[in-house]
Structure formats: structure tokens, C-alpha cells
N, C-alpha and C positions, 0 to 999 in steps of 0.2 A: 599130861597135856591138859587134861579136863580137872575138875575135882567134883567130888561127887556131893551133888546140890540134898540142902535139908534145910535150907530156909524154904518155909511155900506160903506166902500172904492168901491164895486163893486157888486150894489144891484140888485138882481131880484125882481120880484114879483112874487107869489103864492099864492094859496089859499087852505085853510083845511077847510073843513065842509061847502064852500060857504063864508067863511070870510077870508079876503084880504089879507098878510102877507109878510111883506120884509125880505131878506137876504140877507147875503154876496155870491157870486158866489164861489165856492169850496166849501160851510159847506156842511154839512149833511143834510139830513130832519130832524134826529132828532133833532141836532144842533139846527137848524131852529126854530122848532116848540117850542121846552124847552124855547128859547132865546126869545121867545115870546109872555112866559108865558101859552104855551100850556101844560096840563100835561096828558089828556085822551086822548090816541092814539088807544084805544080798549076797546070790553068789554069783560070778561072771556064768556066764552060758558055756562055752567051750572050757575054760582053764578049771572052774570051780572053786577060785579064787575069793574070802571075803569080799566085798564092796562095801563102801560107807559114803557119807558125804565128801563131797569135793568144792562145791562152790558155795552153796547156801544160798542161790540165789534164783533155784530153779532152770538153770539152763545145763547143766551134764548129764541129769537122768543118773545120776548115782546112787541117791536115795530113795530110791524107789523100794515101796512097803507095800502092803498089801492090804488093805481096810475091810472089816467085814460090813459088805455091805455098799461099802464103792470100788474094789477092784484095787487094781494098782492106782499109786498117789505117789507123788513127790513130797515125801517127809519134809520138806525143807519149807514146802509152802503151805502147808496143813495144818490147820490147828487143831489142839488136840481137843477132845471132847471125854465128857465123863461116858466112863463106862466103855470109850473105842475099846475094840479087839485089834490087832494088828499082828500082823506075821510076817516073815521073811517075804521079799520082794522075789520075783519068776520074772524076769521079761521078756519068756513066751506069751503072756496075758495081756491084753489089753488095759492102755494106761487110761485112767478116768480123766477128760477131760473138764476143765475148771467151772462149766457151762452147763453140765451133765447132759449134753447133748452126744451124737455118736461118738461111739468108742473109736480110738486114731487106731 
């Protein structure tokens, strides 16, 4: 479905789960991580089931990741920055809202 990106005009680096990953500067995390051949960004709460994106547009909360440093984030609306840490999404945690005002 994806193929795995290796053109980068203007690369960072980041890392998911402790493994190393390049980007283009402006994509997405989710961008990112799909283009990386990342596909589990979460696990459901009750089933334990993978989760990934689903709309890309920020409204299902599927992509939700973990940022060190802001909490939970929606990959899909996130731009990636050099040097992010990022880990598997929990939606017991509070999700960072876009304003950095209280946690929802």
C-alpha cells in the first residue's frame, strides 16, 4: 500500500519506539511513520488490537502517539521535528491539546 520513501529534499531525523527514522521537514508524523513502513501507532484499550491512521485529517483519534515532551498527539496533525522521541500512543493519557492549554 505504502512504499518506503528515500527521497528526502530536507531531512530530520526521529525516532518511534527507539528506532531511528528519516523525514522530510514539513510532513506529518503520520506521513512519516506510514512512509516508513510504520503501520502500529497504538493498541485499542480493551481488544489490544494494532491501531493506525484512519482519516488523516484529525477527527477519529487513531493516530494518536505519544511525544516526549507533549503527551499524547495526533500524528496526523503533527509536524515532525528534528530530534522528536515518539512512542506508542496509551489513550489512558491525556491528549495534548493544539493550544497547549489544559489537557481534555
Amino acid at each position: 500500500m505504502f512504499q518506503q520513501r528515500t527521497d528526502f529534499s530536507d531531512p530530520v531525523t526521529l525516532s518511534f519506539e527507539g528506532r531511528e527514522i528519516m523525514a522530510n521537514r514539513g510532513d506529518t508524523l503520520a506521513a512519516a511513520l506510514l512512509g516508513c513502513g510504520i503501520f502500529d501507532f497504538r493498541r485499542a484499550v480493551v481488544s489490544n488490537t494494532p491501531r493506525a491512521p484512519f482519516c488523516m485529517i484529525g477527527n477519529c483519534y487513531e493516530c494518536l502517539v505519544e511525544v516526549e515532551g507533549k503527551g499524547l498527539v495526533q500524528a496526523c496533525l503533527t509536524e515532525v521535528v528534528e530530534g522528536m522521541r515518539v512512542n506508542m500512543g496509551s489513550p489512558r493519557k491525556p491528549v495534548a491539546s493544539g493550544n497547549d492549554s489544559a489537557d481534555v
